[in-house]
C-alpha positions in Angstrom: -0.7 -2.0 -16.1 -3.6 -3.7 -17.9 -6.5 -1.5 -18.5 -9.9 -2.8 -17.8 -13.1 -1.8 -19.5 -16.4 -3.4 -18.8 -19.5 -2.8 -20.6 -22.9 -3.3 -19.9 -24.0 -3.8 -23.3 -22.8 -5.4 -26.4 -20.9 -2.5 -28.9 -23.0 -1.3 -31.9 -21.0 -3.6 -34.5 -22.7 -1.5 -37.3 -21.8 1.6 -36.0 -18.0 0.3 -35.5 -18.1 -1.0 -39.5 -20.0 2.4 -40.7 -16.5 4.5 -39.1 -14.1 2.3 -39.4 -13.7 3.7 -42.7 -11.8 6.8 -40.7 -9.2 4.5 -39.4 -6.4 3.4 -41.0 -4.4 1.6 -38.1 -1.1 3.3 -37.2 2.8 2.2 -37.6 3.3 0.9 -33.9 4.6 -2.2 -32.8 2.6 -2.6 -29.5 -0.7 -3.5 -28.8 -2.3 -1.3 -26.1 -2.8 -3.2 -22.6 -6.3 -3.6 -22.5 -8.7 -5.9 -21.5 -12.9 -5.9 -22.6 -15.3 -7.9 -20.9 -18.7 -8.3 -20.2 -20.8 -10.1 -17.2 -24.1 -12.0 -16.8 -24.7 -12.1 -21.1 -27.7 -14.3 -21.6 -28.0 -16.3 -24.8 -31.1 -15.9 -26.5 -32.9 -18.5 -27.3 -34.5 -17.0 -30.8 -31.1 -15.9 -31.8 -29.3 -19.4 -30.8 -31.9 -21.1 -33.8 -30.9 -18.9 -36.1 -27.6 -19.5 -35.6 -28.2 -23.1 -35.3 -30.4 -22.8 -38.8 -27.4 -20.9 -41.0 -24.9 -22.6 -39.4 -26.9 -26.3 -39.4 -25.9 -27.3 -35.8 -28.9 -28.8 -34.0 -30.9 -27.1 -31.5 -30.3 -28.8 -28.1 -29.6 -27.4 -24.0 -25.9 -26.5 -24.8 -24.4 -24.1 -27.0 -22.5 -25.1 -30.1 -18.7 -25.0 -29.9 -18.5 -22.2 -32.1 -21.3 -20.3 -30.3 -19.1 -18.6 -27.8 -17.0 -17.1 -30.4 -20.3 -15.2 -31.6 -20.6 -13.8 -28.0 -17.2 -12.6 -27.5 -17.1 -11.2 -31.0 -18.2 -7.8 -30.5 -15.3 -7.0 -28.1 -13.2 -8.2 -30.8 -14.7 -5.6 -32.4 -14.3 -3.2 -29.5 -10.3 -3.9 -28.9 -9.4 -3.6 -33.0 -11.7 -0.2 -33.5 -9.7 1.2 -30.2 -7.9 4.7 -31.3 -4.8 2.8 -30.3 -5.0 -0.3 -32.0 -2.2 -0.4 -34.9 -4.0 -2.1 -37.4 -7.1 -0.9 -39.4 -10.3 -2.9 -39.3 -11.5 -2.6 -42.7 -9.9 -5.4 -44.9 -8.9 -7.7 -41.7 -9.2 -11.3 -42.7 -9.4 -14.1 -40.2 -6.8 -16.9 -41.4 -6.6 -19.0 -38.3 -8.5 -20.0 -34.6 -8.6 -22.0 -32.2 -11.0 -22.9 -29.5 -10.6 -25.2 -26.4 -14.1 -26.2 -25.4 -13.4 -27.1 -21.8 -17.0 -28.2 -20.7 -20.7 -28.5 -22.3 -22.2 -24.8 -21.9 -26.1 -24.8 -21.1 -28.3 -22.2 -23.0 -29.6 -20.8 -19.4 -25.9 -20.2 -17.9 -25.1 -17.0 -17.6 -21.8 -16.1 -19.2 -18.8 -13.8 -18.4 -16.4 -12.7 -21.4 -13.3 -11.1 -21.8 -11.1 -10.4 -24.9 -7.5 -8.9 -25.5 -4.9 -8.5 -27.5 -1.7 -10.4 -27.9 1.5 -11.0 -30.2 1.7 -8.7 -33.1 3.7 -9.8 -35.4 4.8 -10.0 -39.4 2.6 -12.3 -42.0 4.3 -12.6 -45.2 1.6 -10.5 -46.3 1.6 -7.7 -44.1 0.7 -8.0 -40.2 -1.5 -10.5 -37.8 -2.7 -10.4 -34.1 -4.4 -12.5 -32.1 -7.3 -12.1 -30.1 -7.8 -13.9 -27.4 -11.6 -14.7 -25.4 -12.5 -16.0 -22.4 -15.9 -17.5 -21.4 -16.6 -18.3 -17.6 -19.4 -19.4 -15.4 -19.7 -18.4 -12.2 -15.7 -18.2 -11.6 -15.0 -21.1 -14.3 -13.8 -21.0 -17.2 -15.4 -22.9 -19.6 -14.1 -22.4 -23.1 -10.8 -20.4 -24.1 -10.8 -19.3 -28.0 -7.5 -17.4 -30.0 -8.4 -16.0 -33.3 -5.9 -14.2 -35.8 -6.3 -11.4 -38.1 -4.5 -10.5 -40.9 -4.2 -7.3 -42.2 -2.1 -6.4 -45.4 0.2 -4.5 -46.0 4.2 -4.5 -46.4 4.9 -8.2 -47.0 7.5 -10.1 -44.4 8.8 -13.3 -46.5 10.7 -14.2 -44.2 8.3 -14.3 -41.4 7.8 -18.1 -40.1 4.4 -19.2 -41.2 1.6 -21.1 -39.3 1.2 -24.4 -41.0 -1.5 -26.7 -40.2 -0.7 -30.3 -40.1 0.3 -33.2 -42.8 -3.2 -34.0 -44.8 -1.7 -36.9 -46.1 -4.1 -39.4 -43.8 -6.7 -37.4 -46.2 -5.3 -39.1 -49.7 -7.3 -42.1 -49.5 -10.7 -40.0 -48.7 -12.4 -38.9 -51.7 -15.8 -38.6 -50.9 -17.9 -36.2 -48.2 -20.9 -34.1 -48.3 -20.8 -31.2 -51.3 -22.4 -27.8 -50.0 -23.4 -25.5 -52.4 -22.7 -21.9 -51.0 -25.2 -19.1 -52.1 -24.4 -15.6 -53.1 -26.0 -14.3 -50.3 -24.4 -16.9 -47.4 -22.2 -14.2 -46.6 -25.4 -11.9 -45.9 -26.9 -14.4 -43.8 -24.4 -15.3 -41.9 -23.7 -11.6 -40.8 -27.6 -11.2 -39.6 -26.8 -14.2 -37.1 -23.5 -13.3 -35.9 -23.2 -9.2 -36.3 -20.2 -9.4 -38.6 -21.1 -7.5 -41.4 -17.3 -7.0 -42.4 -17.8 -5.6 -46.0 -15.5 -8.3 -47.7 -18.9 -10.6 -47.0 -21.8 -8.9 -48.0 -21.4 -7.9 -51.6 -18.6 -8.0 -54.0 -19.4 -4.4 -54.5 -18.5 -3.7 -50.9 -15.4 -6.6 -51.5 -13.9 -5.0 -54.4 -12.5 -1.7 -52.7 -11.0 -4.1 -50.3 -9.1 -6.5 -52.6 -11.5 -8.7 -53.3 -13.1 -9.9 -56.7 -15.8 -10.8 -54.9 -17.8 -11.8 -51.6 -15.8 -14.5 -49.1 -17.4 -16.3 -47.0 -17.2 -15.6 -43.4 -14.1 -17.8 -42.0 -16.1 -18.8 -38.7 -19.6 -19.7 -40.7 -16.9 -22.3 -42.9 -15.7 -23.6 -39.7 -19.0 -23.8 -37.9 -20.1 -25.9 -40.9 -17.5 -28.2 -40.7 -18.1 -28.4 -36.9 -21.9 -29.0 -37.2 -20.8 -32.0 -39.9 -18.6 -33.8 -37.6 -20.5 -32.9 -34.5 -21.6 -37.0 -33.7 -17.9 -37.8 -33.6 -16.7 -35.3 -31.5 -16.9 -34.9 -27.3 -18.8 -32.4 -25.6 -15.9 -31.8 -23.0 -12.0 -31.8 -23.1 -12.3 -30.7 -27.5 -9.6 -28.9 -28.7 -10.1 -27.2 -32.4 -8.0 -25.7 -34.6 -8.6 -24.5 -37.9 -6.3 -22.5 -40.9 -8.0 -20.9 -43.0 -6.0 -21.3 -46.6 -8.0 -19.6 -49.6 -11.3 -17.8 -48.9 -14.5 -19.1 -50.4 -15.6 -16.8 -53.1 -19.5 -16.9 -53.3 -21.1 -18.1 -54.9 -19.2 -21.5 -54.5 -19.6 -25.5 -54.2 -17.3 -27.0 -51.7 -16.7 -30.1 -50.2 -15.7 -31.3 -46.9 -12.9 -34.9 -46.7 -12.7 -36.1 -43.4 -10.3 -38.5 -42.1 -11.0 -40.2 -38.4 -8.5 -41.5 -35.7 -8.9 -42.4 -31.9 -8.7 -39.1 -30.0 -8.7 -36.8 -33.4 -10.4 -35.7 -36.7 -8.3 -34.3 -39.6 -11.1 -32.4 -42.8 -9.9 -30.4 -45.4 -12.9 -28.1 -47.4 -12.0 -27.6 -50.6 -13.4 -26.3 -53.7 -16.2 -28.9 -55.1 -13.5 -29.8 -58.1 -10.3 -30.4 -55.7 -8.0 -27.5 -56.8 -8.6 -24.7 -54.0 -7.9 -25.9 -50.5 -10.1 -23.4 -48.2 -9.9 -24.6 -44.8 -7.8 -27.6 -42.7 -9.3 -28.8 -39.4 -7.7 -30.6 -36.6 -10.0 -31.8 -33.4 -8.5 -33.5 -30.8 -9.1 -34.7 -27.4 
């Protein structure tokens, strides 16, 4: 029977980060059966522009696509820092999510979010689990969102692989806009969204993790690409997806190829000189 918690307040993200140095996930198989949520969150309007500002979406009366994710993101937080939870936090990279924006969502609407658990299973590269949010108003749900973790560990190789699809309508596409990422991106990105994962914020913090440096956050890459596209894409009925493929070490220059179709937008981001592909994106609707 699935457990419900509800809290009235968003968790302490630093105070999960600053223990989850104690935990070093377990060998179980099975996720526990719990469900997090919140009622009645309020977006702020001061923290919505800074999002807006790091992320470059404009500032309007609805929420970015991506903005949901940032308020369900502390129960993430909450459900893989649980005593029960089999794998550890520290070190968890995001490699792929998806996000179903069902309707535009208005800055004053009160919103109600849950998150859980589901399918653990083997990466090539050790484990991944996806977390799964909700977002309703008033009874409706409004915008669904799945986001997997990876955490290494024994590798799998024969475990079937996510694959995003064909980038071959990308070949004839050789231009798009060239962002230059800043060493600190990953620091300013955490201020906006809480996630002050260490691999971010410093490659001294990265290193103990397996990283020769910072990465950028995968959700501030997607948001970009997101906020770059947003004239072409609908407000309503906008299905996401996006696979993260090779993290963006900062500091970095990337660039973002886009290829359009009725109904559906296929980008790569890739390293400014073409050689590293970071991050495939495919809206339709």
């Amino acid at each position: 029977m699935t457990k419900e918690i509800t809290l009235d307040a968003a968790p302490d993200l630093r105070r999960i980060y600053a223990t989850a140095a104690l935990r070093r996930g377990n060998a179980s198989d099975t996720l526990p059966d719990v469900r997090w949520s919140r009622a009645g969150i309020r977006v702020d309007v001061d923290d919505l522009v800074a999002y807006a500002h790091v992320c470059r979406f404009p500032v309007s009366g609805t929420l970015p696509p991506t903005y949901p994710h940032l308020v369900a993101f502390p129960l993430h937080m909450a459900v893989m820092s649980g005593d029960r939870f089999p794998l550890p936090l520290l070190g968890a990279v995001h490699v792929e999510n998806r996000i179903e924006a069902l309707r535009p969502v208005q800055l004053d609407e009160p919103l109600d979010v849950s998150v859980w658990a589901q399918d653990l299973r083997p990466h090539r590269r050790g484990r991944q689990v996806d977390l799964v949010s909700e977002v309703g108003v008033r009874g409706e749900v409004v915008w669904r969102g799945v986001s997997t973790y990876l955490s290494r560990g024994a590798e799998h190789p024969d475990a079937e692989p996510s694959e995003p699809p064909s980038t071959d309508p990308l070949a004839a596409v050789t231009t798009g806009p060239l962002w230059r990422l800043g060493e600190g991106t990953g620091r300013a990105y955490a201020a906006v969204s809480g996630d002050w994962n260490p691999i971010h914020v410093h490659a001294l913090t990265a290193k103990p993790l397996g990283f020769p440096s910072a990465i950028a956050h995968g959700m501030y890459s997607y948001a970009r690409v997101l906020a770059a596209l947003g004239p072409r894409l609908p407000e309503a009925g906008l299905t996401s997806h996006v696979w993260f493929r090779k993290p963006v070490r900062l500091p970095s220059s990337v660039r973002l190829r886009t290829a359009f179709e009725a109904s559906r937008t296929l980008a790569v981001l890739e390293h400014a000189k073409g050689e590293i592909e970071h991050a495939v994106v495919e809206n339709t609707w």
